[in-house]
Backbone bond lengths (Angstrom), bond angles and torsions (degrees), N, CA, C in turn:
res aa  C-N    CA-C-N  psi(-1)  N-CA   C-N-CA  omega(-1)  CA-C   N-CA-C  phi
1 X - - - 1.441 - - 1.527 110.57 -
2 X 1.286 126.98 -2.48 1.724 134.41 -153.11 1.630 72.97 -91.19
3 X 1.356 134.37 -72.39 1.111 142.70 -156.91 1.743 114.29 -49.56
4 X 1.298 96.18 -30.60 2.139 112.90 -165.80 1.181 104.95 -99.62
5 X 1.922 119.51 -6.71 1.321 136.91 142.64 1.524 123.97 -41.79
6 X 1.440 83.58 -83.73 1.599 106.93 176.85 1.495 113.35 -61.69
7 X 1.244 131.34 -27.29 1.505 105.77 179.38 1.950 105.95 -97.89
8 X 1.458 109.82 -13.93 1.694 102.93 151.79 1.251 112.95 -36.12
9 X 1.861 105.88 -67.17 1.169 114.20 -148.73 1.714 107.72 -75.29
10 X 1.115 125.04 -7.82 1.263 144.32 173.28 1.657 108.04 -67.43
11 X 1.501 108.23 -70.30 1.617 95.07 178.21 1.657 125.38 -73.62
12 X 1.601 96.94 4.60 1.628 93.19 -176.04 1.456 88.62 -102.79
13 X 1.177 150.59 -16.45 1.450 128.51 137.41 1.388 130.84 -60.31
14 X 1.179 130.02 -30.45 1.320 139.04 145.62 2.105 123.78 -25.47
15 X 1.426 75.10 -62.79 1.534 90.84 -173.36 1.917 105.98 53.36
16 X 1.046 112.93 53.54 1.485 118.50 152.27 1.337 130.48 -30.75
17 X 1.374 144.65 106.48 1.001 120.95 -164.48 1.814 116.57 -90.38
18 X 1.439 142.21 144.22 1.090 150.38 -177.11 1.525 121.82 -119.41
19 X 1.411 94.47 50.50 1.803 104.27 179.75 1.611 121.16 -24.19
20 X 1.487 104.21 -33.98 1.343 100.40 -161.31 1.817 126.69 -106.75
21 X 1.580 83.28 7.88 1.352 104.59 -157.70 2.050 100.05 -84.21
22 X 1.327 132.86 137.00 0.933 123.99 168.99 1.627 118.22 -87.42
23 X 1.395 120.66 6.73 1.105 112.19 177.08 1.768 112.22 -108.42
24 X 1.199 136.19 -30.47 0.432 126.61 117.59 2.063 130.65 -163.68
25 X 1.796 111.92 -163.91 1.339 109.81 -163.82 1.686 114.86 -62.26
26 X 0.977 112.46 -23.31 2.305 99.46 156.65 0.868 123.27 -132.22
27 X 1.190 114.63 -167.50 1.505 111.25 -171.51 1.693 127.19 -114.57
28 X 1.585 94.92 147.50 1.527 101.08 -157.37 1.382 103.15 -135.57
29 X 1.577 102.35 156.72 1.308 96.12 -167.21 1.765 115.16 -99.32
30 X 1.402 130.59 178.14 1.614 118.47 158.51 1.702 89.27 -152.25
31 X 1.514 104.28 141.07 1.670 108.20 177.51 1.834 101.82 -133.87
32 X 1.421 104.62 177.92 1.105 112.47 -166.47 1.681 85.97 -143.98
33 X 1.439 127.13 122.40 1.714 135.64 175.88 1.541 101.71 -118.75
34 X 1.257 95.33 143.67 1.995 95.62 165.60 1.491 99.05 -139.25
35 X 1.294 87.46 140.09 2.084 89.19 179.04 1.461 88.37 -104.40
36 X 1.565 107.52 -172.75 1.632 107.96 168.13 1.973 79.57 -168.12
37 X 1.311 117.82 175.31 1.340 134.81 145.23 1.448 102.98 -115.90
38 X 1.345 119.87 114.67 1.370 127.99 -152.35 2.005 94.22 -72.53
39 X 1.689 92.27 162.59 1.635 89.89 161.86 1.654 93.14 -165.12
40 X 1.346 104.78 -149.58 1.343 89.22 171.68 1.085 155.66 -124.27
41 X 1.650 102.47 37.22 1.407 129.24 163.19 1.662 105.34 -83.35
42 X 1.913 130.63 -30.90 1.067 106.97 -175.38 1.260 128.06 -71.61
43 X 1.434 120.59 174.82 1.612 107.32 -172.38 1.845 82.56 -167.19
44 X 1.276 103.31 154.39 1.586 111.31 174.46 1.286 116.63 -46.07
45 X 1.766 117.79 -48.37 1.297 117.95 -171.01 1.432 119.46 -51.38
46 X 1.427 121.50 -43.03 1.397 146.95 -162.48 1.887 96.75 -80.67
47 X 1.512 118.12 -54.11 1.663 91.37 154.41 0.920 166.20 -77.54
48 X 1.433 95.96 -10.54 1.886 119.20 172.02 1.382 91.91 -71.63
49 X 1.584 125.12 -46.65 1.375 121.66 -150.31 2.235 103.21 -79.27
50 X 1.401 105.43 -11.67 1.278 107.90 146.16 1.431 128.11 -92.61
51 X 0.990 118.59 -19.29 1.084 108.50 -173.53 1.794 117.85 -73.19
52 X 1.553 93.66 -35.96 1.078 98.64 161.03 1.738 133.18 -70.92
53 X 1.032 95.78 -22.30 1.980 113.78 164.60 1.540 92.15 -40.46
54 X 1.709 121.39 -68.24 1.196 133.17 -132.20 1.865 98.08 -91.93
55 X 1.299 95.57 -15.08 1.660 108.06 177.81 1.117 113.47 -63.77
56 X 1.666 102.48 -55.04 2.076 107.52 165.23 1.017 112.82 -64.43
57 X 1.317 144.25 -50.66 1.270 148.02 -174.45 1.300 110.33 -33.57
58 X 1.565 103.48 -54.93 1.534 95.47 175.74 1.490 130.58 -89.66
59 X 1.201 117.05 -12.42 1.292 142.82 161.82 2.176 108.48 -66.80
60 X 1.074 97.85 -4.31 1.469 101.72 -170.11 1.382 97.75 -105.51
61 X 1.715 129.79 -40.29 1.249 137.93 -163.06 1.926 100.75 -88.15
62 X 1.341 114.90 -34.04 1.701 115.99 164.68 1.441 95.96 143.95
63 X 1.392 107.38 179.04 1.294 112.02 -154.34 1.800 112.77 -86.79
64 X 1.592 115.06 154.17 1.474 106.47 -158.35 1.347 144.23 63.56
65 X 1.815 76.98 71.54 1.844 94.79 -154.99 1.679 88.85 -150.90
66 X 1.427 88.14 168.15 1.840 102.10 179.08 1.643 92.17 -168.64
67 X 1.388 101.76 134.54 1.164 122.16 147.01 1.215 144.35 -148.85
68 X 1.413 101.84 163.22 1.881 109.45 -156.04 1.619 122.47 -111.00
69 X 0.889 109.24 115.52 1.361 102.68 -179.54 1.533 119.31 -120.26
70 X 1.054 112.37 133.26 1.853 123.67 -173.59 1.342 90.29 -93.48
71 X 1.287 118.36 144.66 1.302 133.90 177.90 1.164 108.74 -106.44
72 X 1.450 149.73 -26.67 1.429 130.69 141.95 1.234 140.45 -53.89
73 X 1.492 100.92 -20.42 1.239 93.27 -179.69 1.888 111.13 -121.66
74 X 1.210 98.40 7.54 1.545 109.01 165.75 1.645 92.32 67.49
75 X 1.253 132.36 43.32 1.396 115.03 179.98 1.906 102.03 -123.44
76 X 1.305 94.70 160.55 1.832 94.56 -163.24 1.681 86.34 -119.89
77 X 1.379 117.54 143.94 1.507 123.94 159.17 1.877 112.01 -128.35
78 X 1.095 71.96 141.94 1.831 93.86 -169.59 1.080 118.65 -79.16
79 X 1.446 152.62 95.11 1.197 143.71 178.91 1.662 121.00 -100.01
80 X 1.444 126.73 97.23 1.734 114.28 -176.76 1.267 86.36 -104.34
81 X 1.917 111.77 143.54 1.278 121.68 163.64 1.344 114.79 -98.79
């Protein structure tokens, strides 16, 4: 999350502009992360296929967001920039 920090905090100093966007005037980011401590049920499919869970998730709550989800331990962290 140190990283989904810093590049928030990057385009909100930036201030990019997004003429075309109806939500709003620049541009901002929203991500979706999954950790795991691998074993041997994990497999790529099963983290992309969260990761992307966590992509809407934050994309569902509004824009300039990231969230994380560990797959062992089923726990979600909230990130608003």
């Amino acid at each position: 999350m140190t990283f989904a920090r810093a590049l928030g905090q990057l385009l909100k100093v930036r201030a990019i502009p997004h003429a075309d966007s109806p939500l709003g005037a620049t541009l901002t980011l929203s991500g979706g992360i999954t950790t795991c401590v691998p074993d041997e049920n994990t497999n790529a499919e099963s983290m992309i296929m969260r990761a992307d869970e966590a992509l809407y998730a934050a994309k569902a709550q509004g824009r300039n967001r990231f969230f994380s989800f560990e797959m062992q331990m089923d726990t979600v962290e909230q990130l608003h920039g």
